[in-house]
C-alpha positions in Angstrom: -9.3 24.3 -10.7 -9.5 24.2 -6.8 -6.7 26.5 -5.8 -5.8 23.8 -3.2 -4.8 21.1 -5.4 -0.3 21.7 -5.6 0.4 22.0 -9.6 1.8 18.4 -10.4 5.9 19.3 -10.5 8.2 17.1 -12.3 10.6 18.3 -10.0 9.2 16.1 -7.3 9.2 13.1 -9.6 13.0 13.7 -10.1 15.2 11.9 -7.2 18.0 14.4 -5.4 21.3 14.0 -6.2 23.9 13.7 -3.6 24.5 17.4 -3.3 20.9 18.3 -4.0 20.2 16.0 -1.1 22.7 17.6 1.4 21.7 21.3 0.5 18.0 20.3 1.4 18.6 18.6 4.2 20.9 21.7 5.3 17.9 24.1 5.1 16.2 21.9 8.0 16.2 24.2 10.9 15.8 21.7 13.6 12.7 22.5 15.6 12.3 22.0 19.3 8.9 20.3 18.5 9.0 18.5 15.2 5.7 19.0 13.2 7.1 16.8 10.8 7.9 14.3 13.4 4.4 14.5 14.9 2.7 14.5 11.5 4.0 11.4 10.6 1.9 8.4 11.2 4.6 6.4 12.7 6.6 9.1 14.0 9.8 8.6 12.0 12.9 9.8 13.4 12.7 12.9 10.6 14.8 15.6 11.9 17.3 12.9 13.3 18.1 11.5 9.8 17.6 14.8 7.8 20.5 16.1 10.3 23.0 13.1 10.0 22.6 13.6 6.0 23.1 17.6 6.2 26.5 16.3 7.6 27.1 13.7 4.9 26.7 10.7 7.8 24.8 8.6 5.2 24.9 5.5 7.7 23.9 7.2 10.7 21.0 9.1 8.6 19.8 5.1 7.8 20.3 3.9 10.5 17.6 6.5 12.5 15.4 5.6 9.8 15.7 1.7 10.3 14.7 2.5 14.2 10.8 3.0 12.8 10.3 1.7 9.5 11.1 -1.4 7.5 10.2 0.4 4.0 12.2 3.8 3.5 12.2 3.6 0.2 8.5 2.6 -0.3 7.7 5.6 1.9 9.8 8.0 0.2 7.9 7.6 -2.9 4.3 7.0 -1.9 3.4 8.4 1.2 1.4 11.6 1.1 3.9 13.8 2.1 2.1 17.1 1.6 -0.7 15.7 4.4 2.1 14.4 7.1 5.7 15.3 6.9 5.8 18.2 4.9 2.4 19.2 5.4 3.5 19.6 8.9 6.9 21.6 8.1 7.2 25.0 10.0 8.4 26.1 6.5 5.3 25.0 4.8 4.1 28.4 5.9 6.3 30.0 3.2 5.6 27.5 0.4 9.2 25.3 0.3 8.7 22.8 3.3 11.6 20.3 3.5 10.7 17.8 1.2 11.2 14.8 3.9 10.2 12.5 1.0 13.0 12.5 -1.5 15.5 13.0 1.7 13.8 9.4 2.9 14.2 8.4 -0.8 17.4 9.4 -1.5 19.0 7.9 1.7 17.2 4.5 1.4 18.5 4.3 -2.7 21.9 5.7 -1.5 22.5 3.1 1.4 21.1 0.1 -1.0 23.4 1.2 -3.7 26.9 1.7 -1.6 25.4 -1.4 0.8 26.3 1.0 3.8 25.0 -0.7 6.8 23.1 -3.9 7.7 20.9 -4.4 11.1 22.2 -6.4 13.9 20.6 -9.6 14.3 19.4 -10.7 17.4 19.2 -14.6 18.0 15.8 -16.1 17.1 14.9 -16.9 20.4 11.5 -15.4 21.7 9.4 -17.7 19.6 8.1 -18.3 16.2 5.3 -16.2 14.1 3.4 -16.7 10.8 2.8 -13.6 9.2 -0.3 -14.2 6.4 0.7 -11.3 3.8 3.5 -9.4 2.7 2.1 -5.7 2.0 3.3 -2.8 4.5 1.3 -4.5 7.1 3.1 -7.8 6.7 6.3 -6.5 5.8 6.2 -4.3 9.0 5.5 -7.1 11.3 7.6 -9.2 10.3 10.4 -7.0 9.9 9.7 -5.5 13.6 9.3 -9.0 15.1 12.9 -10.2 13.8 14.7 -7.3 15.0 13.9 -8.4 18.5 14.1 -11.7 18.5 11.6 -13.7 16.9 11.9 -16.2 14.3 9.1 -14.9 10.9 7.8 -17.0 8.1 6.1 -14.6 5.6 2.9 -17.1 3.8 2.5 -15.1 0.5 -0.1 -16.3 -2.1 1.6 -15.0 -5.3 5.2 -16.0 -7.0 6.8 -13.1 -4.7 6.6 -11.2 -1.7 5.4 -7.5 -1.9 1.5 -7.5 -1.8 -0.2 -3.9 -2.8 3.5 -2.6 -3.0 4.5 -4.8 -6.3 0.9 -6.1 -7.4 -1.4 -2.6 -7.1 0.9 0.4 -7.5 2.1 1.2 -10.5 5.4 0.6 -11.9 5.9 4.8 -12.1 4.5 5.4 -8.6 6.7 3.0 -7.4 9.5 0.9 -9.4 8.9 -2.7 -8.9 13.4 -3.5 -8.3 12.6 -1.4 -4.7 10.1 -3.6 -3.8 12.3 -6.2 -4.1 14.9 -4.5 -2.6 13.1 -4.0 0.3 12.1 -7.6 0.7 15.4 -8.8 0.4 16.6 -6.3 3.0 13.7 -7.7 5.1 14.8 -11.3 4.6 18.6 -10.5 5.5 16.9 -9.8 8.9 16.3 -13.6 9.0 12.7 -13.7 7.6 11.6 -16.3 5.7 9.5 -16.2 2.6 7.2 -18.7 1.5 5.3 -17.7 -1.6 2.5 -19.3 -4.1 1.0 -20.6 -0.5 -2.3 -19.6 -0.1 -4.0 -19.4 3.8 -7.2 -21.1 3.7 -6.5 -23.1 0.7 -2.6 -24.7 0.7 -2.6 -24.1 4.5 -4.9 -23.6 7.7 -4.7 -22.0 10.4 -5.1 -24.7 12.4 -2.2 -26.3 10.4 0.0 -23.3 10.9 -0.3 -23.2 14.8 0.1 -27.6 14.6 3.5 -26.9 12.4 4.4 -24.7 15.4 3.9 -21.3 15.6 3.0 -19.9 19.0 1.7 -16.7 17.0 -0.7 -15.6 13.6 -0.6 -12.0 12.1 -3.2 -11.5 9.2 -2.6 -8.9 7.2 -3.9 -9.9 4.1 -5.3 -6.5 3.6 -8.7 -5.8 0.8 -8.1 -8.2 -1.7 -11.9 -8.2 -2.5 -13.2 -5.3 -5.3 -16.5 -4.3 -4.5 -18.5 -4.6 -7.4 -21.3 -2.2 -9.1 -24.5 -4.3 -9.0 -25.9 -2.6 -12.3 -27.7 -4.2 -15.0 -24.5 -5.5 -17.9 -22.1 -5.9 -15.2 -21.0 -9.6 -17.2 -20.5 -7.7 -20.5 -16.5 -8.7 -21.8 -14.7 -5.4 -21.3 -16.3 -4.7 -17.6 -13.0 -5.2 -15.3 -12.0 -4.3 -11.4 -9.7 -2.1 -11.2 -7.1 -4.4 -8.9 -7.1 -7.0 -11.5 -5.9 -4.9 -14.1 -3.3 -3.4 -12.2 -2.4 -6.7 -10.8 -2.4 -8.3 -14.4 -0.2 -5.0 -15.6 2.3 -5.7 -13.1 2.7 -9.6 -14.1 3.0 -8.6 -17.8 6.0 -6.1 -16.7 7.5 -8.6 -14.8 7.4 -10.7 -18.5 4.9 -13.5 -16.2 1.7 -12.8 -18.5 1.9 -12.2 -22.6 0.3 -8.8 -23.2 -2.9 -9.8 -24.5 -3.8 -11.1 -21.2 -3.6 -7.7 -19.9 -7.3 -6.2 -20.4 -6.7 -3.3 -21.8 -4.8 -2.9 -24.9 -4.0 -0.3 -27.9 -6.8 2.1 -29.2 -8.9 1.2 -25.8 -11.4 4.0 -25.1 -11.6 3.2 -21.2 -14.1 4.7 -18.4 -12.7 4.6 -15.0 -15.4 4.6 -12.1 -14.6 5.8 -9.3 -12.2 8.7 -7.9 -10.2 7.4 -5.2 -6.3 7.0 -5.3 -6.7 3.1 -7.3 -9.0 4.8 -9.9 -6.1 7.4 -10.5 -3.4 4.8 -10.7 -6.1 2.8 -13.1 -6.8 5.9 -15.3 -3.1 6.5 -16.1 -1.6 3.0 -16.1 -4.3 2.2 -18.6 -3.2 5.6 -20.7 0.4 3.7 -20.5 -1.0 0.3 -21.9 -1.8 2.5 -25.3 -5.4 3.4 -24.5 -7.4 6.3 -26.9 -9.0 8.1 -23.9 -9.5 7.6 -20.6 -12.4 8.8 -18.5 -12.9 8.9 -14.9 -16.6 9.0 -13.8 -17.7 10.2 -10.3 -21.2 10.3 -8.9 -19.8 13.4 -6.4 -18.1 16.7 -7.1 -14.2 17.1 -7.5 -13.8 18.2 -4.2 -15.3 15.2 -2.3 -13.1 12.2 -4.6 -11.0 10.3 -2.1 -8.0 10.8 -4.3 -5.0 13.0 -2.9 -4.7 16.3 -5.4 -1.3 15.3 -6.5 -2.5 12.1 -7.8 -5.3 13.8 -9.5 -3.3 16.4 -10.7 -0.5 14.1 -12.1 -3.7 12.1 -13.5 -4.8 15.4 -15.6 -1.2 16.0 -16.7 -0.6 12.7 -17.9 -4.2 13.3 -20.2 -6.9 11.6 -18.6 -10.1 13.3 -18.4 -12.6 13.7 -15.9 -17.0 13.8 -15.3 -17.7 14.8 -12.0 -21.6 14.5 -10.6 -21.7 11.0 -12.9 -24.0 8.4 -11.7 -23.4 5.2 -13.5 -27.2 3.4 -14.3 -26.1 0.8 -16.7 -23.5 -0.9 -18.8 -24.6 -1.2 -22.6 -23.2 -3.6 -24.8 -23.7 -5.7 -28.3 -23.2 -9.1 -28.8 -21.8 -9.6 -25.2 -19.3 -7.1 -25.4 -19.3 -3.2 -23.7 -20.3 -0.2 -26.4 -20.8 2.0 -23.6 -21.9 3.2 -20.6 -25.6 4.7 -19.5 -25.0 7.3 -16.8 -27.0 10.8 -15.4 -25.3 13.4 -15.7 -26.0 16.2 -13.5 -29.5 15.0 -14.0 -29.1 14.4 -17.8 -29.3 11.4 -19.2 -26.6 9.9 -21.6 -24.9 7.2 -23.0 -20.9 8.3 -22.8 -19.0 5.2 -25.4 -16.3 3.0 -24.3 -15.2 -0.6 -25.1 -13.2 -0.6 -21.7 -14.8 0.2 -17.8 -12.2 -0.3 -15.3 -14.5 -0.3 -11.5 -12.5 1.3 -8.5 -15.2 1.6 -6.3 -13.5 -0.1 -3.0 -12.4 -3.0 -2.1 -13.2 -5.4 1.5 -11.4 -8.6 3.2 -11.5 -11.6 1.5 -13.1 -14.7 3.2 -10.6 -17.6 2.8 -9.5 -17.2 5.9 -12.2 -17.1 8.2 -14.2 -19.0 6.3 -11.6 -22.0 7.2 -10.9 -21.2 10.6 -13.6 -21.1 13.5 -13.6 -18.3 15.6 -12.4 -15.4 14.1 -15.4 -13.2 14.1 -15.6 -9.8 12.0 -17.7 -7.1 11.9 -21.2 -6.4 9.6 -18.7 -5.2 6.6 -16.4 -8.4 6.9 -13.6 -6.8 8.8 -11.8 -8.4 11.5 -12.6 -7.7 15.0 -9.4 -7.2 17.4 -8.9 -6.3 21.1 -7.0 -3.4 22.8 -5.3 -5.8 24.8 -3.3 -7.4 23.7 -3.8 -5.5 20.9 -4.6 -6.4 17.7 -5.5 -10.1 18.8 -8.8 -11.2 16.9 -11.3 -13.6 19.0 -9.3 -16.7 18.7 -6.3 -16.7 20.7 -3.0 -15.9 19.6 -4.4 -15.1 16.0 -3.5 -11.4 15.1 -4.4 -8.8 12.5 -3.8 -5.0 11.8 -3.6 -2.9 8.6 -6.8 -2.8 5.6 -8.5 -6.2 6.6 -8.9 -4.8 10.4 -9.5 -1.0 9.2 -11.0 1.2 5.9 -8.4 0.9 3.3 -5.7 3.4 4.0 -2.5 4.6 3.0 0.8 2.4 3.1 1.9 4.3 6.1 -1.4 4.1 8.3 -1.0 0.4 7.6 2.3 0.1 9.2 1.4 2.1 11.8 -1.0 -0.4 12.9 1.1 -2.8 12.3 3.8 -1.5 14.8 1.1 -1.7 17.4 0.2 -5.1 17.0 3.6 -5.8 17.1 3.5 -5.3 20.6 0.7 -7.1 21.4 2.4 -9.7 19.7 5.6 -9.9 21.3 3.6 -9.7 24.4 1.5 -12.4 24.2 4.1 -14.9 23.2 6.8 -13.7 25.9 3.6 -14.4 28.4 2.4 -18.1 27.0 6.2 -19.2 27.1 6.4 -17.6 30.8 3.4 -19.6 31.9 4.6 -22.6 29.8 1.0 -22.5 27.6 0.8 -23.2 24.1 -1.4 -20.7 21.6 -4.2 -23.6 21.6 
C-alpha cells in the first residue's frame, strides 16, 4: 500500500462531542500566519472560529464562519481536509493537525440544533438575480448575493434544491437532512426556491431576463456522464455512474420503489473508473446489497484521481480493485451484460459481472446554450467567461462559475468561484441601475 494513503479512521467518521470539540479546538495554537487559513480555498475565517469555540462562544464561532461560507456543514464533512485545512496545520508536522473539519462540523450541527443565531437581513434592494442551480456553486451565489442586498430566485430542475450535494453524494458521505438544513438556512436569508423548473426547457433565458431579472448565474455544474464508446455499451446492466447515485438518492428519499434503483441484491458490479464518483459508486452499490464490487483503472493506483481517504474508506468497506485495466468491450447474452473484456497488464480477459457502473467524467449539459444565442463555450463545451466583470459569459449580464465554467472539482473550489463571480455580479448590476440600462 502506498505509505501516503492516511489508514481510513473511524474516529474521523465519528462527530465531536461538545467537550471533545472544545479540547480540540483548545490545542489550536493561534499562528501569526494561518496555514490553515491560506490552505483553504475560500479562506475561511479558521483560527477565528476554532478560538471563539476553545472559549465555548458557540455564536460568535458561527458567526466567523457565516462571514465566508453558506455551507459549514457540507464542508465539514466533504471537503478534503488533509489537502487544505489540515494539510496546511503547523501541527501536521507531528502527525495530529487540528482537525478543522469536525470543528466546522460540530459548530454548524451545534448552532442548527440550539438555533443560535440567524444572519441579518439586508433589504432586497440592489436588484434581482436568477441563479440556474442549486449545488455549492448555486447555493453560494445565492446565499452571498442576499446577504448584501439582492433579491435570489434559485431555478432548480429536480423536486428540491441541493444539486450534487443531495443527488450525487452519498447518503454516508453526507446525510441528506443537512442538505436540507442548509437550504432552508439559505432560504431564511430571503432566497427563493423554484424547483421541478428546468432552464432551457420550462423556461429561457430570454424569459428569465423579460420576467425581470437584471442578472443570470449558471451554475448548472457537469450534469453530462461521459460515456465509453466501446462495442456493447446498449447491453441492460451498462449504467453511468451519476444516474445511479442519483436514482439511490430518490429511492432513500422513498421517491422511487427499489427496483428502479439499478443495482440490486446479489449484483456482481464493475466500477470503471477511479476518481472520487467511482469511489462513492463502488461502495454505495456494496450498500444496495451487491456480491462484489470491482473498480477497474486503465492507470496505476497512484495516478486515480480519487483522494486516499476515499479510496482507503472504499477498501475498508470491501471493494476490490484492478489497476493497469483497459476496458475493450462489454460482453453480454441475450441483451443483457455477462461481463466485461479488458487487457490486463497486457493480458487479455474476460473479468464477469451482470452490473458496470461508468465514472469516467462528466461535461456541461447543452439545454442551455442550445436555447439561448450567444453564450459561446470552449472546444470541450465549457462556458467561456471574462475577468471583468468576472465570471460574465459572452452575452451580457449572463453569469457562470463552478464545474460548467471549470474541470469538475471539489465542492469547495466550486464555491470559491462562485464568491468571485459574486462580485462581478454585484458589480455589474450596481453599474446598469447607475447608468439607468437594462441587462438587454
Amino acid at each position: 500500500m502506498d505509505e501516503n494513503i492516511r489508514k481510513y479512521d473511524e474516529y474521523d467518521a465519528t462527530p465531536f462531542t461538545m467537550l471533545e470539540a472544545i479540547n480540540e479546538a483548545k490545542r489550536c495554537l493561534n499562528c501569526k500566519k494561518p496555514g490553515c487559513k491560506t490552505g483553504c480555498p475560500i479562506e475561511n475565517n479558521i483560527p477565528e472560529f476554532i478560538h471563539q469555540l476553545s472559549m465555548g462562544n458557540f455564536g460568535e464561532a458561527r458567526s466567523y464562519l457565516a462571514e465566508k461560507t453558506n455551507l459549514p456543514a457540507v464542508c465539514g464533512r466533504v471537503c478534503p481536509h488533509e489537502k487544505q485545512c489540515q494539510g496546511h496545520c503547523v501541527l501536521n508536522k507531528t502527525g495530529k493537525p487540528i482537525k478543522v473539519g469536525k470543528l466546522e462540523q460540530f459548530v454548524a450541527d451545534f448552532d442548527a440544533d440550539m438555533k443560535l443565531i440567524r444572519e441579518k437581513i439586508p433589504p432586497k434592494t440592489r436588484g434581482n438575480v436568477a441563479v440556474i442551480g442549486s449545488g455549492p456553486a448555486g447555493l453560494t451565489v445565492a446565499g452571498d448575493l442576499a446577504k448584501i442586498g439582492f433579491n435570489v430566485t434559485v431555478f432548480e430542475g429536480e423536486a428540491e434544491p441541493g444539486g450534487v450535494l443531495l443527488y450525487g453524494i452519498p447518503e454516508f458521505r453526507l446525510p441528506k437532512d443537512v442538505v436540507r438544513r442548509e437550504t432552508a438556512r439559505i432560504a431564511e436569508l430571503g432566497v427563493t426556491y423554484r424547483c421541478n423548473t428546468i432552464v432551457g426547457n420550462d423556461i429561457t433565458i430570454d424569459q428569465m431576463f423579460e420576467e425581470g431579472f437584471d442578472a443570470i448565474f449558471i451554475g448548472t455544474g457537469t450534469s453530462v456522464s461521459k460515456e465509453l464508446n466501446i462495442p456493447g455499451k446498449d447491453l441492460s446492466g451498462v449504467v453511468q455512474s451519476h444516474y445511479f447515485l442519483r436514482m439511490v438518492a430518490l429511492y432513500n428519499s422513498k421517491s422511487v420503489e427499489k427496483n428502479e434503483v439499478p443495482v440490486s441484491d446479489g449484483d456482481t458490479v464493475i466500477v470503471i473508473g477511479a476518481g472520487n464518483v467511482a469511489m462513492d459508486a463502488s461502495r454505495t452499490a456494496l450498500r444496495m446489497g451487491a456480491k462484489q464490487v470491482t473498480v477497474v483503472y486503465r492507470d496505476v493506483q497512484e495516478s486515480m484521481s480519487a483522494e486516499p481517504l476515499e479510496y482507503e474508506e472504499a477498501v475498508a468497506d470491501g471493494v476490490k480493485f484492478m489497476w493497469k485495466t483497459n476496458s475493450k468491450e462489454y460482453i453480454g447474452k441475450d441483451g443483457k451484460l455477462t461481463g466485461l473484456r479488458a487487457d490486463v497488464d497486457g493480458n487479455e480477459l474476460i473479468i464477469p459481472c451482470n452490473k458496470v457502473l461508468v465514472a469516467i467524467g462528466s461535461k456541461p449539459a447543452k439545454r442551455i446554450i442550445s436555447t439561448t444565442k450567444g453564450i459561446e463555450v470552449n472546444d470541450n463545451g465549457y462556458l467561456i467567461t471574462k475577468e471583468k466583470p468576472y465570471g460574465m459569459t459572452t452575452l451580457n449580464g449572463v453569469f457562470a462559475g463552478g464545474d460548467v465554467v471549470h474541470q469538475p472539482a471539489t465542492v469547495v473550489l466550486a464555491m470559491k468561484a462562485a464568491k468571485q463571480v459574486v462580485e462581478g455580479i454585484s458589480s455589474y448590476v450596481d453599474a446598469i441601475k447607475l447608468l439607468g440600462l437594462g441587462s438587454h
